[in-house]
FIPA-167338 format. One record per residue: residue number from 0; residue in one letter; x, y, z of N, C-alpha, C in turn. Coordinates in nm, 2 decimals. Layout:
pos = NUM&code = A&n.east = X&n.north = Y&n.up = Z&ca.east = X&ca.north = Y&ca.up = Z&c.east = X&c.north = Y&c.up = Z
...
# end
This chain:
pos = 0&code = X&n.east = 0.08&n.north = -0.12&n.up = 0.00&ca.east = 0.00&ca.north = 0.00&ca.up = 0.00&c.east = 0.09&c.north = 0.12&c.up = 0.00
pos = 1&code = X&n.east = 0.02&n.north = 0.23&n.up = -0.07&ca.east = 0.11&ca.north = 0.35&ca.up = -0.08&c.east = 0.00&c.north = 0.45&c.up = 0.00
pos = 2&code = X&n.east = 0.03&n.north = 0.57&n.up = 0.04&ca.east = -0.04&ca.north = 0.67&ca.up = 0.10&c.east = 0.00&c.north = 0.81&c.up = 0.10
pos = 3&code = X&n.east = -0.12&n.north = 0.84&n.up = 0.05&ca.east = -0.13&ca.north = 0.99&ca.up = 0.03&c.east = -0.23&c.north = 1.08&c.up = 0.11
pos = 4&code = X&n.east = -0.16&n.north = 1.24&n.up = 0.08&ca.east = -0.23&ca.north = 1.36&ca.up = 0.16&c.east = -0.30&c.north = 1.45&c.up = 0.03
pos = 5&code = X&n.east = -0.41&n.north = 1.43&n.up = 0.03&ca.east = -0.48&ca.north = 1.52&ca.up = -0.07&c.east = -0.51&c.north = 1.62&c.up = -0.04
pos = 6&code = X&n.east = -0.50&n.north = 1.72&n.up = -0.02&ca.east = -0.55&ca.north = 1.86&ca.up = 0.00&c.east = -0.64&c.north = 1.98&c.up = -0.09
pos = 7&code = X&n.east = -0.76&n.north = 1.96&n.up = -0.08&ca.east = -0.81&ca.north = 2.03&ca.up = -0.16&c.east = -0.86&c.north = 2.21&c.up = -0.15
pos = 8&code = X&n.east = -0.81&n.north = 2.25&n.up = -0.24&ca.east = -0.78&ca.north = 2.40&ca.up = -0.19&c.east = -0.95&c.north = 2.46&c.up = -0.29
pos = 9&code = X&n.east = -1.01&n.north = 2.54&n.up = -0.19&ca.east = -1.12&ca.north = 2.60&ca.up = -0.25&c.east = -1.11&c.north = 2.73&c.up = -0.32
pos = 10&code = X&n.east = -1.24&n.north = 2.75&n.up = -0.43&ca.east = -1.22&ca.north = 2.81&ca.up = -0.50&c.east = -1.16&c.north = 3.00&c.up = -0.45
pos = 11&code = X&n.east = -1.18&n.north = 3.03&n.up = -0.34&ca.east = -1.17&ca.north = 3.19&ca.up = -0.29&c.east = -1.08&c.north = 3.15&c.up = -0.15
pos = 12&code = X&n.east = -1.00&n.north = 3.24&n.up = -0.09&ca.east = -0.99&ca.north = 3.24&ca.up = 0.09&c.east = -1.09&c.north = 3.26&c.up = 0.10
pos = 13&code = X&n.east = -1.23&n.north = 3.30&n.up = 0.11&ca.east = -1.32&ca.north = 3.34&ca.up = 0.23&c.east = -1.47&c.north = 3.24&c.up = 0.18
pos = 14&code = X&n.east = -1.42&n.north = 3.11&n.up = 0.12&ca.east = -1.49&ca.north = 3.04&ca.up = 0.07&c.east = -1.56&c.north = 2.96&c.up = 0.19
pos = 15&code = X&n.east = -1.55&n.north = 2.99&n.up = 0.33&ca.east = -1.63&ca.north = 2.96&ca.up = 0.40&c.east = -1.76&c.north = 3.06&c.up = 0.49
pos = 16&code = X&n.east = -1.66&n.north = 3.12&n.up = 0.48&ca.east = -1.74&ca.north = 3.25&ca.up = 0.53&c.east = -1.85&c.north = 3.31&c.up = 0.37
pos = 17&code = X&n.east = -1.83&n.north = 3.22&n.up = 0.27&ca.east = -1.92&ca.north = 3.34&ca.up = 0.18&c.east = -2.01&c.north = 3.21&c.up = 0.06
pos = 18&code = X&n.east = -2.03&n.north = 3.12&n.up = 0.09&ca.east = -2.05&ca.north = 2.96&ca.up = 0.03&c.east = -2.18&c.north = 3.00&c.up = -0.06
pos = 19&code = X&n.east = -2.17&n.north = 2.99&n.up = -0.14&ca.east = -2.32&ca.north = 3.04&ca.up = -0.24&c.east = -2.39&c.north = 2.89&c.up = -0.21
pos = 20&code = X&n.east = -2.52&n.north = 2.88&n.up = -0.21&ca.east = -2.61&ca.north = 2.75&ca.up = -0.22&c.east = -2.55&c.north = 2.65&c.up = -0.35
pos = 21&code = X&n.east = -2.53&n.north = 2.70&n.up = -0.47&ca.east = -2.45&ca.north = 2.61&ca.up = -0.53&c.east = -2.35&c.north = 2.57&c.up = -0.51
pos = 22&code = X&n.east = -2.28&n.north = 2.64&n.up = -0.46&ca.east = -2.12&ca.north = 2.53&ca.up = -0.39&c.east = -2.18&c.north = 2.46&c.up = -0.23
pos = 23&code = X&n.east = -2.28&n.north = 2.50&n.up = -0.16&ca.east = -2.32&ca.north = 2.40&ca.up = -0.06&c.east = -2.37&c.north = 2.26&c.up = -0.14
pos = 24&code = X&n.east = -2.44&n.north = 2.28&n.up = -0.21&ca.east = -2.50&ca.north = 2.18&ca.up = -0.29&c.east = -2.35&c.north = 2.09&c.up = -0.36
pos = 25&code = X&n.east = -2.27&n.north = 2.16&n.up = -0.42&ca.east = -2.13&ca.north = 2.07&ca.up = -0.48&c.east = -2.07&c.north = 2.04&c.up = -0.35
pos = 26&code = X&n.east = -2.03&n.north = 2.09&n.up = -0.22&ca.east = -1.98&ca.north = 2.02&ca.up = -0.10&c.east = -2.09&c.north = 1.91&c.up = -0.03
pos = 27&code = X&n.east = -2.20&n.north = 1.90&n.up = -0.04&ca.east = -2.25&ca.north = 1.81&ca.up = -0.01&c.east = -2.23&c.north = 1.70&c.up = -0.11
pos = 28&code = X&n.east = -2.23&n.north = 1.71&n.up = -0.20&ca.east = -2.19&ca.north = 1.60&ca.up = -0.32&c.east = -2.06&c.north = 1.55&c.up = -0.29
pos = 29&code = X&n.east = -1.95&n.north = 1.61&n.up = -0.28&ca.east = -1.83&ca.north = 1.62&ca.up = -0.26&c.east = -1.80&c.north = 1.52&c.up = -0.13
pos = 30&code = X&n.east = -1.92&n.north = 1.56&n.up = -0.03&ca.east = -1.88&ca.north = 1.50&ca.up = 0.11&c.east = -1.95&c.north = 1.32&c.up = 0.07
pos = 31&code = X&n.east = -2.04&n.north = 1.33&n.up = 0.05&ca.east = -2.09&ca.north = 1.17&ca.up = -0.01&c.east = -1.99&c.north = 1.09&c.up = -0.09
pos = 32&code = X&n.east = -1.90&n.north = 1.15&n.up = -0.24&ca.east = -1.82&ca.north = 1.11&ca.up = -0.29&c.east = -1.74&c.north = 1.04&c.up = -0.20
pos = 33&code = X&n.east = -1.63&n.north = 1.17&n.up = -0.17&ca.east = -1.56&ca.north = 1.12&ca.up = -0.02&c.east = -1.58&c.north = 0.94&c.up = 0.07
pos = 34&code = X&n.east = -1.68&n.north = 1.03&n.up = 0.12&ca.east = -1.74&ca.north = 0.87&ca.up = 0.19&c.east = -1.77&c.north = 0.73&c.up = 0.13
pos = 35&code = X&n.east = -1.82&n.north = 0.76&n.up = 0.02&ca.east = -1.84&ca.north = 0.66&ca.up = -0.04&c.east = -1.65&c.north = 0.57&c.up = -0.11
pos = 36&code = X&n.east = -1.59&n.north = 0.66&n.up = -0.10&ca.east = -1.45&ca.north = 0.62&ca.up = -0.12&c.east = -1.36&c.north = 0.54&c.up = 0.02
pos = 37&code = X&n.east = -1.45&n.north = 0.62&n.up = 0.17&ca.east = -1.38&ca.north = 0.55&ca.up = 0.25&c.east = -1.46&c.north = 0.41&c.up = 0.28
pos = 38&code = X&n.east = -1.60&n.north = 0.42&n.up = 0.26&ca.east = -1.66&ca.north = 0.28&ca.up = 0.26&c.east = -1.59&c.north = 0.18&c.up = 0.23
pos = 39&code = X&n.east = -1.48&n.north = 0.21&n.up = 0.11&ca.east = -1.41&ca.north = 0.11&ca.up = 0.00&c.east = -1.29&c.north = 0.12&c.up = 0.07
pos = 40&code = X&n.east = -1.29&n.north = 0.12&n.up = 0.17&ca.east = -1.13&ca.north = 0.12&ca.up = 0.25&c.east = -1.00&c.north = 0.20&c.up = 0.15
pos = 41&code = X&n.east = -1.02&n.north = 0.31&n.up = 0.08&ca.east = -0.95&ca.north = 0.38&ca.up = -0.03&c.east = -0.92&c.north = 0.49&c.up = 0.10
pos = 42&code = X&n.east = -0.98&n.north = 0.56&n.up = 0.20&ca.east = -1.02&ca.north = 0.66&ca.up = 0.27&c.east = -0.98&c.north = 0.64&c.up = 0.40
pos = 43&code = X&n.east = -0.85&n.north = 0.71&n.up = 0.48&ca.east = -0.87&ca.north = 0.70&ca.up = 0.64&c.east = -0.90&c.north = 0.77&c.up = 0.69
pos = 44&code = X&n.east = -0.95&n.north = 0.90&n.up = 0.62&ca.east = -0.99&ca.north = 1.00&ca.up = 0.70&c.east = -1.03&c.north = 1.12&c.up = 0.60
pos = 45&code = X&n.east = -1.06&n.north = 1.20&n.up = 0.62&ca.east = -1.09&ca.north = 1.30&ca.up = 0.55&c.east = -1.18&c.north = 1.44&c.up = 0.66
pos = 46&code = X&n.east = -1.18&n.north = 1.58&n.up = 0.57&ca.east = -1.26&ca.north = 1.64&ca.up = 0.64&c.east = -1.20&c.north = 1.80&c.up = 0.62
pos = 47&code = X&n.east = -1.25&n.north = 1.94&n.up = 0.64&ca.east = -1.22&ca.north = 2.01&ca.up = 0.67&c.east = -1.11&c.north = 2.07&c.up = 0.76
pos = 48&code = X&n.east = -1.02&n.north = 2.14&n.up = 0.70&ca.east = -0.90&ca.north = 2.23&ca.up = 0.80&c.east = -0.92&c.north = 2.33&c.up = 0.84
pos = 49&code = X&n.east = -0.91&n.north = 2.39&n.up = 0.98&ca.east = -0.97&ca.north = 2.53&ca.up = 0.98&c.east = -0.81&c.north = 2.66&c.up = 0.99
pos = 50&code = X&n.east = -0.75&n.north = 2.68&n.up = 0.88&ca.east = -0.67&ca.north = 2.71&ca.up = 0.91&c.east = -0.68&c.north = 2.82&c.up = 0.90
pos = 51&code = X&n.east = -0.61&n.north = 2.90&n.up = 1.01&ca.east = -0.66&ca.north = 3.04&ca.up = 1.00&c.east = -0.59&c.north = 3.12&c.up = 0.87
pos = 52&code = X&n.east = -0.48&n.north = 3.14&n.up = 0.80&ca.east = -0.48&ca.north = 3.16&ca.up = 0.66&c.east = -0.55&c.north = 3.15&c.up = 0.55
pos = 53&code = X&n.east = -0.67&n.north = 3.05&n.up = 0.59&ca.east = -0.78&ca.north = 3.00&ca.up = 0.49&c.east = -0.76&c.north = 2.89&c.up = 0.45
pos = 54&code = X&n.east = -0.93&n.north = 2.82&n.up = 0.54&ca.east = -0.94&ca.north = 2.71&ca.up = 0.52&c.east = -0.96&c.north = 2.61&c.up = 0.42
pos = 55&code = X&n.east = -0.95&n.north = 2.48&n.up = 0.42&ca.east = -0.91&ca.north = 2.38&ca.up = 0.34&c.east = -0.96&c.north = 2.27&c.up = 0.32
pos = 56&code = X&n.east = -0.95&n.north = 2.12&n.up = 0.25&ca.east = -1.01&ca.north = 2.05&ca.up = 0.32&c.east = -0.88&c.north = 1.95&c.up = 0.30
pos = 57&code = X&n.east = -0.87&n.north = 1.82&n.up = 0.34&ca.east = -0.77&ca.north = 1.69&ca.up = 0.37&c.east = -0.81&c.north = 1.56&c.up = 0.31
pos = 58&code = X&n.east = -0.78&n.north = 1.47&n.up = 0.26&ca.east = -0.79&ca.north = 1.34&ca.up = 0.29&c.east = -0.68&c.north = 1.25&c.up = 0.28
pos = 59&code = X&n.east = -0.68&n.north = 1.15&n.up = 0.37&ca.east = -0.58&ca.north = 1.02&ca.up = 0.35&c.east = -0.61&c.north = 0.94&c.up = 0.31
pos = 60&code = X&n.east = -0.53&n.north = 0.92&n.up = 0.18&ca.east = -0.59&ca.north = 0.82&ca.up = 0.10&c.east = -0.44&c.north = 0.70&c.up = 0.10
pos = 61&code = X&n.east = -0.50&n.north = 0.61&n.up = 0.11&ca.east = -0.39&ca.north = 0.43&ca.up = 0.07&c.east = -0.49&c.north = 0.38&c.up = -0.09
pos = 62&code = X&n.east = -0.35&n.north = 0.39&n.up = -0.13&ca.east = -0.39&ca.north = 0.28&ca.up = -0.28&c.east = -0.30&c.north = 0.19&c.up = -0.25
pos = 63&code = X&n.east = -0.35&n.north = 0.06&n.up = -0.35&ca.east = -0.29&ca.north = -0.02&ca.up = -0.38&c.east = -0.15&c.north = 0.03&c.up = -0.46
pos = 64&code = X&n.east = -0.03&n.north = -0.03&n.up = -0.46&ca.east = 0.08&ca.north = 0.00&ca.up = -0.53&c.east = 0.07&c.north = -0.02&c.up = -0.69
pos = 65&code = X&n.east = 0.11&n.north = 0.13&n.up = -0.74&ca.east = 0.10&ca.north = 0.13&ca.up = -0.85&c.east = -0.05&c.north = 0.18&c.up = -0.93
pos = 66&code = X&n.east = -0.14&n.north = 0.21&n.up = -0.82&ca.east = -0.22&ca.north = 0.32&ca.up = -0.86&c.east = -0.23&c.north = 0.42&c.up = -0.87
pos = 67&code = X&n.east = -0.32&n.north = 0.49&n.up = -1.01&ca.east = -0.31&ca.north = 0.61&ca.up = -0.99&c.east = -0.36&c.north = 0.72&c.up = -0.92
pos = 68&code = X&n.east = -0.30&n.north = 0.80&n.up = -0.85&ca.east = -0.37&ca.north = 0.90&ca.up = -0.79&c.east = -0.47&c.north = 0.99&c.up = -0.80
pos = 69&code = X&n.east = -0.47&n.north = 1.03&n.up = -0.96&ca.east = -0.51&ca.north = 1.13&ca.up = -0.97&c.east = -0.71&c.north = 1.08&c.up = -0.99
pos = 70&code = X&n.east = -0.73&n.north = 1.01&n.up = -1.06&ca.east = -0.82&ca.north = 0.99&ca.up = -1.08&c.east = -0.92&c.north = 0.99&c.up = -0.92
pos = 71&code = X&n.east = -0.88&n.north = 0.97&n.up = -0.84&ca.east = -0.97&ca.north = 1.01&ca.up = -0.69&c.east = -1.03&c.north = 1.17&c.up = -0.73
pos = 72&code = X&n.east = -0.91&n.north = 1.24&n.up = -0.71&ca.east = -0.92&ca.north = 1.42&ca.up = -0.73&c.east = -1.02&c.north = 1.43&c.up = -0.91
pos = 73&code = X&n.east = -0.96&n.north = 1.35&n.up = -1.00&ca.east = -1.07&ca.north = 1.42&ca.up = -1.13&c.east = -1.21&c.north = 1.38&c.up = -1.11
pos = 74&code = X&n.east = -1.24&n.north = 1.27&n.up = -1.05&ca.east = -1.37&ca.north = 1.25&ca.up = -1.01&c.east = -1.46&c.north = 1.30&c.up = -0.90
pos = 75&code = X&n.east = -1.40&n.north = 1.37&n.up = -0.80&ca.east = -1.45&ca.north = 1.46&ca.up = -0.75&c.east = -1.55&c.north = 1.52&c.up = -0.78
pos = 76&code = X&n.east = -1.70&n.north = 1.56&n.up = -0.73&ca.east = -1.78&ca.north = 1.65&ca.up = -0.80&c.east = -1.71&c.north = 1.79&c.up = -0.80
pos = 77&code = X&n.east = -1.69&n.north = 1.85&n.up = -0.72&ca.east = -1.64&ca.north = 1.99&ca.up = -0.73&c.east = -1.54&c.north = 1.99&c.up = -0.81
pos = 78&code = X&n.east = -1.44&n.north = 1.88&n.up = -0.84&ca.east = -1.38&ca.north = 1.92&ca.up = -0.99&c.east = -1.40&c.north = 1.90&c.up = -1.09
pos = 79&code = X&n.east = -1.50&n.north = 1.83&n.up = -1.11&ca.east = -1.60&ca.north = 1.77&ca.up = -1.21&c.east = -1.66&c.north = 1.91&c.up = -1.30
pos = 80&code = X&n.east = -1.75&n.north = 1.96&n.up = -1.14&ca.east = -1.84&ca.north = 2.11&ca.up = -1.17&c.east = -1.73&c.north = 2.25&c.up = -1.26
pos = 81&code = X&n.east = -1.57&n.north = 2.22&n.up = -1.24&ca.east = -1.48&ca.north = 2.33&ca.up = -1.25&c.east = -1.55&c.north = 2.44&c.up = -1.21
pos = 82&code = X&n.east = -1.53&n.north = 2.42&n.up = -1.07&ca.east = -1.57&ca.north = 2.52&ca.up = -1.00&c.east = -1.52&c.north = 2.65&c.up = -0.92
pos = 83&code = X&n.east = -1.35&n.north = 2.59&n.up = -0.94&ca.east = -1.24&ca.north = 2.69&ca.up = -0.92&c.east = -1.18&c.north = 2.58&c.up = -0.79
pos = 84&code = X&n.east = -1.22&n.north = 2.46&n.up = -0.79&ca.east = -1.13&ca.north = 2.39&ca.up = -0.66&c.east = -1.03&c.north = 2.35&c.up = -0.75
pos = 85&code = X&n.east = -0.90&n.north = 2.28&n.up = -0.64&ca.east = -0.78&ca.north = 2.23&ca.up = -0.70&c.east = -0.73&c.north = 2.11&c.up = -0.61
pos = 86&code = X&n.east = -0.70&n.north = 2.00&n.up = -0.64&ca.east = -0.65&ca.north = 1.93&ca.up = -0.56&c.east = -0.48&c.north = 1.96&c.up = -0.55
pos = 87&code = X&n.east = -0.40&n.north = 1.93&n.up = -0.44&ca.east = -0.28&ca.north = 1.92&ca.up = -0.43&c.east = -0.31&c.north = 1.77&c.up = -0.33
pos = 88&code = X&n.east = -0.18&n.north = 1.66&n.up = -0.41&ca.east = -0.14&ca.north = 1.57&ca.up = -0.39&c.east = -0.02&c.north = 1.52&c.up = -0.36
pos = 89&code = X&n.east = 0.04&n.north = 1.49&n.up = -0.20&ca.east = 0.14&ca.north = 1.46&ca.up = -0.18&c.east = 0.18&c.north = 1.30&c.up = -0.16
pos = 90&code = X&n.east = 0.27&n.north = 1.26&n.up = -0.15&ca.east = 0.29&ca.north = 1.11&ca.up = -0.11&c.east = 0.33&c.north = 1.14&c.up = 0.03
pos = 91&code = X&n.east = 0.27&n.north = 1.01&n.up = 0.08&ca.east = 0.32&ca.north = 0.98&ca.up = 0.28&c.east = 0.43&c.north = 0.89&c.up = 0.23
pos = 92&code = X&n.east = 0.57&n.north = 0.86&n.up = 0.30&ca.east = 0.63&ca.north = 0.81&ca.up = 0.26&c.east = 0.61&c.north = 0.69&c.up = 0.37
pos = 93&code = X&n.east = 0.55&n.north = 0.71&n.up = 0.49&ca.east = 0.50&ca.north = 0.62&ca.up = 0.59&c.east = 0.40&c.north = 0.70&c.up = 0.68
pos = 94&code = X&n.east = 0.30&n.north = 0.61&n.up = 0.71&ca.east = 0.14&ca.north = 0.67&ca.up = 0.76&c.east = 0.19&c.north = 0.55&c.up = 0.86
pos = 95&code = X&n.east = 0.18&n.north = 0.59&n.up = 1.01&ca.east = 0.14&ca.north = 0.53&ca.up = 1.16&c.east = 0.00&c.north = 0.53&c.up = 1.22
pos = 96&code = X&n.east = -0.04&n.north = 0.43&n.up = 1.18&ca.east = -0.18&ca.north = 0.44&ca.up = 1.22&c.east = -0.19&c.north = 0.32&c.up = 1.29
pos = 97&code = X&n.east = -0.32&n.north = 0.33&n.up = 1.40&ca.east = -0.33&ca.north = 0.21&ca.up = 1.50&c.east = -0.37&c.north = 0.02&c.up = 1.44
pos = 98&code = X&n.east = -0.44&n.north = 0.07&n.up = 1.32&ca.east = -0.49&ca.north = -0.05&ca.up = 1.24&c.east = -0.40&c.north = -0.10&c.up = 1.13
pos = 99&code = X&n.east = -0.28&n.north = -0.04&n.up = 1.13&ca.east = -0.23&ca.north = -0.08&ca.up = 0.98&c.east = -0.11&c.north = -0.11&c.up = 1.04
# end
């Protein structure tokens, strides 16, 4: 298994404080995708950052070795919608976790 830090950066900084009903409606989408990804054991976590620079959202993702990454992030509704989100994708070179 390989593991990664997805970080999805939204479309504005004040994209919380100012969320039009259509982007509620693409983050609810967004949040089911998600889940439905950790169902599939793809997902250890996921969820909003509140960083005071402007917040964010996260996920930890494990593939199998020699998958591709990207396809998680192009399937996304919100990047689907080209909404103005972006994924940024790093590799964990080792994830410590209690189950693994």
């Amino acid at each position: 298994m390989r593991y990664f830090l997805y970080k999805l950066n939204p479309p504005r900084p004040s994209f919380i404080s100012d969320i039009t009903p259509a982007e509620t409606k693409l983050m609810q989408a967004h949040g089911l995708y998600w889940r439905g990804l950790m169902a599939k054991g793809m997902v250890l976590a996921f969820g909003p950052v509140a960083d005071p620079k402007g917040a964010y959202g996260i996920a930890v993702v494990q593939l199998e070795n020699g998958a591709d990454t990207l396809p998680l992030a192009d399937n996304d509704p919100v990047i689907k919608a080209n909404a103005g989100f972006s994924f940024e994708i790093h590799p964990m070179p080792q994830l410590l976790h209690p189950s693994i």
